[in-house]
N, C-alpha and C positions, 0 to 999 in steps of 0.2 A: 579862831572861828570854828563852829559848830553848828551845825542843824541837825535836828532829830538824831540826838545823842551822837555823831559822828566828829569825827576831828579831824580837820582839813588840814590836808599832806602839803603844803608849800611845794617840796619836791615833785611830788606827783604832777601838781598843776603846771610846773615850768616845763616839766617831761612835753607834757601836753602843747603847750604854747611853742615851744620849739619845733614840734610838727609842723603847726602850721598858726602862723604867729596872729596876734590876733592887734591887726593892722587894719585899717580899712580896703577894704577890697577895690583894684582897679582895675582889673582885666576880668574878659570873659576866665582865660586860665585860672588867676585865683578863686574864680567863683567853682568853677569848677573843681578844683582841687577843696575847697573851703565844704562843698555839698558833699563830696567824696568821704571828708573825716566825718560828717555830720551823721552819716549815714551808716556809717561802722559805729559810730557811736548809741545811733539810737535803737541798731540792733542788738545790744547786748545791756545786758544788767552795770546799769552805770555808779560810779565811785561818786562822791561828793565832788572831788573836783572834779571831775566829768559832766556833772549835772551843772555846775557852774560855769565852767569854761564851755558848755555849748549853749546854754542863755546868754553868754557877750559873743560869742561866734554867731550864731541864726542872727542878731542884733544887725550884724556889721552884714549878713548876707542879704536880710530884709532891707537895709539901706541901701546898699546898691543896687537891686533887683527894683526897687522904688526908684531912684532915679535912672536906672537904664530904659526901664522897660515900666515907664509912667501908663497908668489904668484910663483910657481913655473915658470922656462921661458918656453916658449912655442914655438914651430917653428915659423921659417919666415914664412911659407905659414898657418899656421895657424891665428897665428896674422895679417898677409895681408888680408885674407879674413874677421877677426871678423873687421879692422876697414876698409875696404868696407862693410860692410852688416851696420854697425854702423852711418857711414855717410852718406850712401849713394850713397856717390861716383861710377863713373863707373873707370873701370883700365886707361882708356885714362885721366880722372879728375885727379884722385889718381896721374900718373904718372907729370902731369902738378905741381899740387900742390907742390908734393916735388922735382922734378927735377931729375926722374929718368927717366930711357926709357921704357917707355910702353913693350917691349920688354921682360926688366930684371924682371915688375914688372909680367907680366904672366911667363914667369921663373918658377919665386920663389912662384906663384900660385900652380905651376902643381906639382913643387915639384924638379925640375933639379936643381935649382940653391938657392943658401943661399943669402942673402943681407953682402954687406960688413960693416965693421962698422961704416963706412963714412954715409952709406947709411942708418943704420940705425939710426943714431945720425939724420939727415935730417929727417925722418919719426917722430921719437919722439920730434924734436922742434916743428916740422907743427901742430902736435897734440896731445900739451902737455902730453906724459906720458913719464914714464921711459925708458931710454933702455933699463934696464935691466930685462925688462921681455919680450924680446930675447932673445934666448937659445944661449950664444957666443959660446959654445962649440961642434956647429955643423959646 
């Protein structure tokens, strides 16, 4: 294995995983411990297997911080406004961008109206996230 003309140490890499093995994470402790190497690691000028072995580490620390500690959904007019304040965007952009009516989009700003879920499938393509941290059950 190689990337950008480098040759992956096998050695190296088991050094690494012998730290701190790269298991799926169950305890607060492992997670901790797991952020601890992450974190020495992303302060220094990293080895090829370093750059790899903390792409499947973050992997396994994003999965259980995903099921521990699940995102709850948030309102439309919440989430409207964090990704305008995020992007940028003004509500006339926003509404261009995903093909809603500036209209529906200050709406569901002020709080009258909810996004359909057309509408918000269109929001979450344009800006890669989830739908479902949209609240569907409003």
């Amino acid at each position: 294995m190689a990337a950008k003309g480098r040759k992956f140490k096998l050695d190296r890499y088991i050094e690494l995983v012998s730290r701190v093995p790269l298991v799926p994470i169950v305890s607060e402790a492992a997670l901790d411990g797991a952020i601890a190497f992450m974190d020495e690691l992303l302060d220094r000028d990293r080895t090829l297997e370093e750059e790899m072995y903390l792409d499947v580490l973050s992997d396994l620390v994003e999965k259980y911080e995903t099921e521990a500690y699940p995102a709850a959904p948030v309102s439309d007019s919440e989430m409207l406004a964090s990704i305008l304040d995020s992007s940028g965007l003004t509500q006339s952009a926003l509404a261009r961008r995903v093909g809603i009516a500036e209209s529906t989009i200050s709406a569901v700003l002020n709080g009258s109206r909810n996004l359909t879920r057309a509408q918000i499938g269109k929001i979450a393509e344009s800006f890669n996230i989830p739908a479902g941290v949209f609240d569907f059950s409003s």
